[in-house]
C-alpha positions as MATLAB code, in Angstrom:
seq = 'XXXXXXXXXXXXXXXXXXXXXXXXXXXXXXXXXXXXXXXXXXXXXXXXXXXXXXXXXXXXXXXXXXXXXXXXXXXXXXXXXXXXXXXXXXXXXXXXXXXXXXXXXXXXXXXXXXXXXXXXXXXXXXXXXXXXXXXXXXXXXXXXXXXXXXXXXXXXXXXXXXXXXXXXXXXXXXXXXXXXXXXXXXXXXXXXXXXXXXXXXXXXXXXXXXXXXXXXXXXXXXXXXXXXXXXXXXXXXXXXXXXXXXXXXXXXXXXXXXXXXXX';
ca = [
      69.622   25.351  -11.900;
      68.871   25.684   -8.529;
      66.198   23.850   -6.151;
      66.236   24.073   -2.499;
      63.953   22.533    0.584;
      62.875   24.145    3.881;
      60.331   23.882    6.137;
      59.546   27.405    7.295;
      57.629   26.048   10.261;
      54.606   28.568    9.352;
      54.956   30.714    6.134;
      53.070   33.419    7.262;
      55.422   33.770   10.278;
      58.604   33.175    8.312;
      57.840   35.667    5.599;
      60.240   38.270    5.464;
      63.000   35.826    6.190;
      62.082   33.811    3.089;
      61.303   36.567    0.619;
      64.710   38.299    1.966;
      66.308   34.300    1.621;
      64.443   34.477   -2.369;
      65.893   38.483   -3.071;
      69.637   36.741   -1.759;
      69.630   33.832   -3.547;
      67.686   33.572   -6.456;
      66.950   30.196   -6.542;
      65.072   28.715   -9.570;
      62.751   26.387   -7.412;
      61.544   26.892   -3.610;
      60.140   23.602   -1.930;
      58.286   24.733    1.288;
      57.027   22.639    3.835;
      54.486   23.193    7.149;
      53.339   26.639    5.723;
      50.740   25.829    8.492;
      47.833   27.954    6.107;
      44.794   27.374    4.221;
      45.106   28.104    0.501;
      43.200   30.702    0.271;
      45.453   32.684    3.210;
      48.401   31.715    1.866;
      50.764   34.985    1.227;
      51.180   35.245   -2.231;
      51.545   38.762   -3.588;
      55.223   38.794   -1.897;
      56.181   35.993   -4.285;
      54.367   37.106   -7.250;
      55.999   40.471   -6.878;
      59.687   38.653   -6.542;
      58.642   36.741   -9.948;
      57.963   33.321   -8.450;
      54.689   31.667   -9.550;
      53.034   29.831   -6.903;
      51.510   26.545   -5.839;
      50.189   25.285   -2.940;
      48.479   22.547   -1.105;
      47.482   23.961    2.573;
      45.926   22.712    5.788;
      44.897   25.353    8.903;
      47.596   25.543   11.384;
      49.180   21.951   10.457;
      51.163   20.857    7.636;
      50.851   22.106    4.451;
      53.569   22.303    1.254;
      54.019   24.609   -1.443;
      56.040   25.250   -4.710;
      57.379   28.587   -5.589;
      58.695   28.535   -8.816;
      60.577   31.359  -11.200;
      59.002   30.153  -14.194;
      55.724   28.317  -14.673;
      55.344   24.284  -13.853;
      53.120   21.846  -15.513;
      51.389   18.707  -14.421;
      51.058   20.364  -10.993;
      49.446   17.399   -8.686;
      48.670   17.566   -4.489;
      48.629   13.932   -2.755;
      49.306   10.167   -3.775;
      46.190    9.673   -5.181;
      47.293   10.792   -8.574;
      49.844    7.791   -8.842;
      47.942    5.696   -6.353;
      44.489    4.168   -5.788;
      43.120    2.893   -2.829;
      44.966    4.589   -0.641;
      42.906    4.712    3.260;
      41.778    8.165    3.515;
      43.669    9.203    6.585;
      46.794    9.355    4.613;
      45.494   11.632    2.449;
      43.937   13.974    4.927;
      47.380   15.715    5.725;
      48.677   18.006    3.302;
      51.952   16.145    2.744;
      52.914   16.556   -0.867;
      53.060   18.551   -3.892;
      54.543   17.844   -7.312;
      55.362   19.304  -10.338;
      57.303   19.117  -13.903;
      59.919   21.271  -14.120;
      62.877   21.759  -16.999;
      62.104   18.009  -18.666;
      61.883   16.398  -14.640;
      59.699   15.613  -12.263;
      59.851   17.637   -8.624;
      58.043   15.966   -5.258;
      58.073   17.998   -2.639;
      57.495   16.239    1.021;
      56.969   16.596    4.556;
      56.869   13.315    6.063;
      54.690   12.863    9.512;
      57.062   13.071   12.355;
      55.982   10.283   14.749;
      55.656   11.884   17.654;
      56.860    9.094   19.790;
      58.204    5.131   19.169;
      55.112    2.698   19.006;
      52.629    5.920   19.189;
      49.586    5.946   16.638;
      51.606    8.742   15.022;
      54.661    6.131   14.810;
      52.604    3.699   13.113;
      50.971    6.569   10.857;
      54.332    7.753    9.613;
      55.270    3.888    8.563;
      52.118    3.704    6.850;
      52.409    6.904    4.674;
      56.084    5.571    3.627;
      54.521    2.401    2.262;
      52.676    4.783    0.121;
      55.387    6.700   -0.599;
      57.137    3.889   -1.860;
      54.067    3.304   -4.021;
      53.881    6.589   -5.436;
      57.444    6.851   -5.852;
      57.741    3.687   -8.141;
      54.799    4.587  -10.004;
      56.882    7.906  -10.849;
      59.935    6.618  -12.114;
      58.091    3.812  -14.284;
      56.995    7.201  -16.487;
      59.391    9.375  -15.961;
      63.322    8.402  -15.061;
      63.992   12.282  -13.820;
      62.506   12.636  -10.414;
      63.947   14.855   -7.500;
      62.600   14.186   -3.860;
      63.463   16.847   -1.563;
      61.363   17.894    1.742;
      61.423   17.669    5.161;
      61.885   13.940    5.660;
      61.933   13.835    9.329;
      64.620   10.606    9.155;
      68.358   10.995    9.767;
      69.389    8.465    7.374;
      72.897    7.873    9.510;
      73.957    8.025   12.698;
      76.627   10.963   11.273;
      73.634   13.197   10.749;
      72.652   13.356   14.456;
      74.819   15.395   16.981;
      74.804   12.352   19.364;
      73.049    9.143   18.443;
      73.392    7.137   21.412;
      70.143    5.333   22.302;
      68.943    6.636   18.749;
      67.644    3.012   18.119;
      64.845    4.347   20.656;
      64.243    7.931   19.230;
      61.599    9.253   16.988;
      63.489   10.560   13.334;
      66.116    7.556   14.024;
      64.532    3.901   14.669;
      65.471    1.182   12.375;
      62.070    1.035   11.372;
      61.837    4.452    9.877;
      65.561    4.119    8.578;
      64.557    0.656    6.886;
      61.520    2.479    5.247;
      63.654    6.063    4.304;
      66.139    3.282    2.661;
      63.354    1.471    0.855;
      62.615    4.620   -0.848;
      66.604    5.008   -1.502;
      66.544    1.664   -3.235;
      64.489    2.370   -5.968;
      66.909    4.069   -7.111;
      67.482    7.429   -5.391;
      70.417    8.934   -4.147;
      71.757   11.575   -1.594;
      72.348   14.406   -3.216;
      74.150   15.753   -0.190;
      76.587   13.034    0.351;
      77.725   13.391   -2.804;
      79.674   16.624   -1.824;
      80.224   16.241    2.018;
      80.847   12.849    3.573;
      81.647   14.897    7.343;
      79.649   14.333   10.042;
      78.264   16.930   12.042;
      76.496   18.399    9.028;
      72.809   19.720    9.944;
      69.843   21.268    8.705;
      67.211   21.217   12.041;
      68.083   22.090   15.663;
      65.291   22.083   18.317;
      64.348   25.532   20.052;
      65.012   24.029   23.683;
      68.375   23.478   25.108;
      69.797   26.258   22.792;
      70.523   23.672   20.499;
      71.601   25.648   17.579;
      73.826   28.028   19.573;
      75.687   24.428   20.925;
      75.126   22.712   17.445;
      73.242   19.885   19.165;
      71.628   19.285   15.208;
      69.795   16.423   13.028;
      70.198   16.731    8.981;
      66.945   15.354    7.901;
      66.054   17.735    5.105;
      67.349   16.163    2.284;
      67.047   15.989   -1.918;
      67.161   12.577   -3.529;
      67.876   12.254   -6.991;
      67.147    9.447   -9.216;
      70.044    8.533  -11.644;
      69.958   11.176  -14.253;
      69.618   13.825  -12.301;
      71.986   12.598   -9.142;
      74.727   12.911  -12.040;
      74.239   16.503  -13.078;
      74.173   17.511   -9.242;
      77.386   19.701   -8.618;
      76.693   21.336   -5.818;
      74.491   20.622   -2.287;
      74.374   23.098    0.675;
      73.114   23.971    4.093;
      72.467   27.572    4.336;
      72.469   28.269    8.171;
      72.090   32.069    8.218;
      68.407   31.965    8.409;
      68.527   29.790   11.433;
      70.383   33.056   12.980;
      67.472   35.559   12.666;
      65.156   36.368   15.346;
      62.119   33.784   15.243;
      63.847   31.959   13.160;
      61.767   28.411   11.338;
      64.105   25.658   13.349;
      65.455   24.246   10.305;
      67.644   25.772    7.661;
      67.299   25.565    3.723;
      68.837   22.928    1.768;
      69.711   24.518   -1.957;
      70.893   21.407   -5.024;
      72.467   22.841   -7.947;
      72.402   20.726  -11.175;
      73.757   21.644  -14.497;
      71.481   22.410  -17.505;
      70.175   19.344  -19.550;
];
């Protein structure tokens, strides 16, 4: 079984690189993040005809997740305010998360707020929304102890997973603050599904357009899948498929595909 993560930094200009990615690989479960489209414009005959069913929670030219899925998924929810009251309305405005049962487990799809810049409103925002993550998160695995958590987490959890983290303590994806809450989330009882396989550094999954930082490898690996217990221990496999990030107009990061075995 196969589930992967990418954000395809706009879905409708990614397309043909992710239905080509979908004919290649056949993976079981597609987590997209900022499809950047309303539902309504989202592209879905390309999917349908590939034999994915699809769901999706979109926002006009800004975030926006979706699940594309080879067979059907149940329980399908958009937001924290299934598994959450009271949470302030601004932090459900975004279209940040989508979640669904799958084979006897429960799949959350994210993409976490960026932050912009250190001690910016869109800092503080993004510390927020992991609070009620966390929330969310703990409310999950109280029902159900099979939960994956893949997305676009915008967090390096280590220093290994940036191409150079000097003066990281002061840089947006990499503060102790956002590292503190990305751990939080890890202590509940999630695990790297990635570092269970590859414990080199120098391992990434986004490069910035500028400063042809792909071509030099100048990376961050902060699309990740965390798996609770259960599930962390039928993982056997956890890649970084690269080749898309080599097509023209490429999405500037790469998908990240977790292979477990059959329950």
């Amino acid at each position: 079984m196969k589930i992967a993560t990418w954000n395809v930094n706009s879905i409708r200009t990614r397309l043909e690189h992710v239905t080509q990615w979908l004919t290649d690989t056949s993976v079981d479960v597609l987590c997209l993040q900022e499809t950047k489209v309303v539902d309504e414009s989202f592209p879905r005959s390309p999917f349908t005809d590939l034999g994915y069913h699809v769901y999706i929670y979109g926002q006009k030219s800004y975030n926006g997740v979706a699940l594309l899925s080879r067979t059907p998924l149940e329980n399908v929810s958009m937001g924290f305010a299934p598994e959450v009251a009271d949470v302030d309305a601004d932090l459900e405005e975004q279209k940040r998360v989508i979640a669904a049962d799958f084979q006897g487990y429960r799949i959350v799809n994210l993409y976490v707020p960026n932050g912009s810049s250190v001690g910016s409103d869109k800092y503080d925002y993004k510390l927020r929304w992991f609070k009620v993550l966390h929330r969310y998160l703990q409310s999950l695995l109280a029902a159900q102890p099979q939960v994956l958590v893949c997305g676009d987490f915008n967090i390096a959890p280590e220093d290994r997973d940036i191409h150079d983290p000097k003066g990281r303590e002061k840089q947006v994806m990499a503060t102790e603050a956002e590292r503190q809450a990305l751990q939080a989330i890890a202590d509940l009882g999630f695990a790297d599904a990635f570092r269970k396989f590859n414990q080199e550094d120098g391992q990434f999954s986004w490069w910035d357009y500028r400063a042809a930082a792909f071509r030099r490898d100048l990376g961050w690996r902060i699309d990740l899948h965390y798996l609770s217990p259960p599930l962390y221990e039928r993982a056997i496999a956890c890649t970084i498929d690269k080749a898309p990030r080599k097509l023209e107009k490429p999405s500037d990061h790469a998908p990240v595909t977790v292979e477990l075995t059959d329950s």
